[in-house]
C-alpha positions in Angstrom: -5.2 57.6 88.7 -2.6 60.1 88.1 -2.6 59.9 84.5 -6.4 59.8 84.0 -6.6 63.3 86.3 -3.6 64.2 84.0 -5.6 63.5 80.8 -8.7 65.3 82.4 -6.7 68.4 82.9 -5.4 68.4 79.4 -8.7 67.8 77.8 -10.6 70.9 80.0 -7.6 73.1 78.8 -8.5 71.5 75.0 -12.1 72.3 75.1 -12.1 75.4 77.0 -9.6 77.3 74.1 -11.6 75.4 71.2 -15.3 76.1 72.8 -13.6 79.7 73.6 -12.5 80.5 70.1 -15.4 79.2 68.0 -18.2 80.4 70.5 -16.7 83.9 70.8 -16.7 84.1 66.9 -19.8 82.7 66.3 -21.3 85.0 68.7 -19.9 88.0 67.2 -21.8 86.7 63.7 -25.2 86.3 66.2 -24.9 89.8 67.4 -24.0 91.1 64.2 -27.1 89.7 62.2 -29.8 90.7 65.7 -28.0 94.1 66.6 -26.6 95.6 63.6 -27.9 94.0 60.4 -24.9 93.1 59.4 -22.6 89.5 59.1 -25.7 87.5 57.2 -25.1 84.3 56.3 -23.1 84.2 52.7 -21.5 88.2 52.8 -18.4 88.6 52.6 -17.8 89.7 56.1 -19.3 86.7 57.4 -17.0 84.2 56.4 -13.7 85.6 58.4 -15.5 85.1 61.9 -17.0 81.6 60.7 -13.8 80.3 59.6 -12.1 81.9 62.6 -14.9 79.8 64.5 -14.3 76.5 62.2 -11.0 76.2 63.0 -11.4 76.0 66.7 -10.3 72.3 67.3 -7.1 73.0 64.8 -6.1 76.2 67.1 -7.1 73.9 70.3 -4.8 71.2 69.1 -2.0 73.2 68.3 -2.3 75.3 71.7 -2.2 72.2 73.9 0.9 70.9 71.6 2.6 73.9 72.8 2.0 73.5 76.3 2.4 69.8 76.6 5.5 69.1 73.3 7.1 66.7 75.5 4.4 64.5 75.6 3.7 64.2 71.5 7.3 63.4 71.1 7.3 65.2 67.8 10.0 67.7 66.9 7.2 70.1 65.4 3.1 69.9 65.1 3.9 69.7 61.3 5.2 66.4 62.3 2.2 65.5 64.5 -0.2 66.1 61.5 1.8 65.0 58.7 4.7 63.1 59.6 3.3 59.5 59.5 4.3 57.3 56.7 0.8 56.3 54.9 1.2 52.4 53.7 -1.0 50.9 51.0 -3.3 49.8 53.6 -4.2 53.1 54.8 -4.9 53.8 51.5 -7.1 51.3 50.7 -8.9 52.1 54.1 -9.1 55.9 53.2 -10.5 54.8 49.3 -12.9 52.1 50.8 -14.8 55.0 53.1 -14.3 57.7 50.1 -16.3 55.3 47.9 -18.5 54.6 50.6 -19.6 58.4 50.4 -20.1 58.1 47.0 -22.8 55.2 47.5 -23.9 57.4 50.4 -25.3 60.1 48.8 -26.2 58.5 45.3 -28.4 55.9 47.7 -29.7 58.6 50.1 -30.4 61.2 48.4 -30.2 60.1 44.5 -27.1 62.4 43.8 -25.4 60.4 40.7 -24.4 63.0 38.2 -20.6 62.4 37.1 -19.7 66.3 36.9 -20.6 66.0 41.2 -17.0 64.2 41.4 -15.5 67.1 39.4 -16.7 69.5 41.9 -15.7 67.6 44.7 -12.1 67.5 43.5 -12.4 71.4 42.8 -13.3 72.6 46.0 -12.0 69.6 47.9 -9.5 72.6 49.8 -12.3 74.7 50.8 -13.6 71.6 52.4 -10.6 71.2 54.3 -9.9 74.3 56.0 -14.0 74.8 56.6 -14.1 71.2 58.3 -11.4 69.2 57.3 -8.9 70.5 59.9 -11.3 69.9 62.8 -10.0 66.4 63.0 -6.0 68.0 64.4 -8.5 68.7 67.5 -11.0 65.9 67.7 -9.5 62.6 66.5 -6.2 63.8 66.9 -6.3 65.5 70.6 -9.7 64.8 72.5 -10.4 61.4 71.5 -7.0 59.9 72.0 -6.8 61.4 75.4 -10.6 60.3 76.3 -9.4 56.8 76.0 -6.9 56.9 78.4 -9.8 57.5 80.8 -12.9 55.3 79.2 -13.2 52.8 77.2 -13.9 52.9 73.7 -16.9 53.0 72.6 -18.0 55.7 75.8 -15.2 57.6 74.3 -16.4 58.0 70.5 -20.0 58.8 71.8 -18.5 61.3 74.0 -16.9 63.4 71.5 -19.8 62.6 68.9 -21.7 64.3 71.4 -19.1 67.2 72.2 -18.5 67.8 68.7 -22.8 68.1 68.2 -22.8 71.0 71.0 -19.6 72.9 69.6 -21.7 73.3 66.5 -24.7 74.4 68.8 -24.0 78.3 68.2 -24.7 77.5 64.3 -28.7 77.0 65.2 -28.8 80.7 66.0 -27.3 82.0 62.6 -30.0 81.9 59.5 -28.6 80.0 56.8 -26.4 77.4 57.8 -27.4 74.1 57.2 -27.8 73.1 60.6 -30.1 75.8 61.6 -32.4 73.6 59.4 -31.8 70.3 61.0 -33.5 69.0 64.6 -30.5 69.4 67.2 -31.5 65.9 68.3 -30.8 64.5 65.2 -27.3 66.0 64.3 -26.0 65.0 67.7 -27.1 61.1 66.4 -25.5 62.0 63.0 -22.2 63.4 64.8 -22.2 60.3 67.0 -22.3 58.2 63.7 -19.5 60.2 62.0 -17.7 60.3 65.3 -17.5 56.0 65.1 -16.4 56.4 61.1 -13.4 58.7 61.4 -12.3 57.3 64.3 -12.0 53.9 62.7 -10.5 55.7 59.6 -7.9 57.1 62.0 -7.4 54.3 63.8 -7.0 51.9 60.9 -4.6 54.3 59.0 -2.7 55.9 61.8 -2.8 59.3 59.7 -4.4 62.5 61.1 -3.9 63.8 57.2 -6.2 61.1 55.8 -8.8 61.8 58.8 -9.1 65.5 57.2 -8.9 64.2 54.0 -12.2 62.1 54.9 -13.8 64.5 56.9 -13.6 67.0 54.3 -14.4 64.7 51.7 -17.8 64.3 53.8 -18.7 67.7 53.9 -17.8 67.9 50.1 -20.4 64.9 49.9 -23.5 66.3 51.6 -22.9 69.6 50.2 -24.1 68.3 46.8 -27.3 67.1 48.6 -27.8 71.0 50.1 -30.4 73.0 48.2 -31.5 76.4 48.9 -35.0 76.2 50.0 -38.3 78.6 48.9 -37.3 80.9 52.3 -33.6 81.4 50.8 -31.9 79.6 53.1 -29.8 76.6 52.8 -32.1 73.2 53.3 -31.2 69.2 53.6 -34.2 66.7 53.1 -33.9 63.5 55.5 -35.8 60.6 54.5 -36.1 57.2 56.1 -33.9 55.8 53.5 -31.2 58.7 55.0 -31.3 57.1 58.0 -31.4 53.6 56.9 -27.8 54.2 55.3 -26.3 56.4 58.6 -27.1 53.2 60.4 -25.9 50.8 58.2 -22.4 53.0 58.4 -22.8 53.2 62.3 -22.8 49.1 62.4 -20.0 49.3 59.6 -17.8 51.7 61.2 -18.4 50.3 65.0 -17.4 47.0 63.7 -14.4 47.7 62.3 -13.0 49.4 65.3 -14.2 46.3 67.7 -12.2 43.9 65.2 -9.1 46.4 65.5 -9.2 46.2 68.9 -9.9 42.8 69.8 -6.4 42.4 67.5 -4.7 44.5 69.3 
């Protein structure tokens, strides 16, 4: 009982610096656009407070590192994030999902066009830091702790669920992608993508390759982003969309069971 309250202290202090951090510059972009006309989605300005925001969960890792070092065991947080060794199965893992993406959006939403893997590759670093580095908080911090206190699968849903409302401030800003998408239905989408990068994490033991993924996601759907007649950014959902979200929710969910029934 004294480590679960433990890991329930530790994961409040998490999610009260990384829900302080993004929220507070997030809201500075809401009040900006409604009080001053200014910060609108795509200046120049804009992008220091949203990237500020998007790296909540990195500067939410890295502050509960400091506080609790002992218990990482690492020598540095460079360590933490980078210093497992990745063997060829973790690599195999990490290509299997990255072709999976691939088949994901060429399936979904018909994207097959050969220069789309040159731009991934090109701006695969701006996916990273606006995405990428999320995962030093949630697979790396918040979900490793929840399963000291719940099971599993309560766990992943959990933080697919925490992860849908830390986005939540993104609905008020014109432009972003999510402001076009239900709220209902990117929570379902982040509890899907919350079972894959688990299992990629879990299967490869690498916080890199997590980022690596998750920023190779963002990458993905970003090809499948179209500016709509209004001039903001729009993503069409079809059945067949969902079709393939489920199919990875099964894929993904099985995977971990398997891992852990070996364990």
């Amino acid at each position: 009982m004294k480590k679960e309250n433990h890991s329930l202290r530790q994961i409040g202090f998490f999610l009260f610096c990384t829900f302080s951090i993004t929220w507070l510059s997030w809201l500075t972009i809401i009040i900006g656009n409604r009080y001053f006309d200014a910060l609108w989605y795509g200046e120049p300005l804009f992008w220091l407070p949203m990237l500020i925001g998007g790296l909540g969960p990195a500067f939410g890792s890295y502050i509960i590192y400091r506080k609790y070092n002992k218990e990482f065991g690492k020598t540095s947080f460079f360590k933490f994030v980078f210093g497992k060794k990745i063997n060829r199965k973790a690599w195999l893992i990490f290509g299997f999902f990255i072709t999976w993406r691939f088949l994901m959006i060429w399936i979904a939403f018909g994207i097959n066009e050969p220069i789309a893997i040159l731009y991934m590759f090109l701006n695969l670093p701006l996916f990273i830091i606006g995405g990428g580095l999320e995962e030093l908080g949630w697979r790396g911090f918040l979900q490793s702790r929840l399963e000291r206190v719940v099971s599993y699968f309560p766990s992943v849903i959990i933080v697919g669920i925490i992860w849908s409302i830390w986005h939540l401030p993104l609905w008020l800003i014109l432009g972003t992608p999510q402001s076009a998408i239900p709220f209902e239905l990117y929570a379902f989408l982040g509890i899907v993508l919350s079972f894959s990068f688990t299992a990629i994490y879990k299967y490869t033991k690498s916080l890199l390759l997590t980022v690596l993924s998750h920023a190779w996601f963002n990458g993905c759907i970003g090809l499948a982003v179209y500016i709509g007649r209004d001039g903001y950014l729009q993503l069409n959902l079809s059945w067949i969309v969902f079709l393939v979200f489920i199919v990875e929710l099964i894929m993904s969910a099985t995977l971990v069971i398997a891992y852990n029934r070996k364990k």
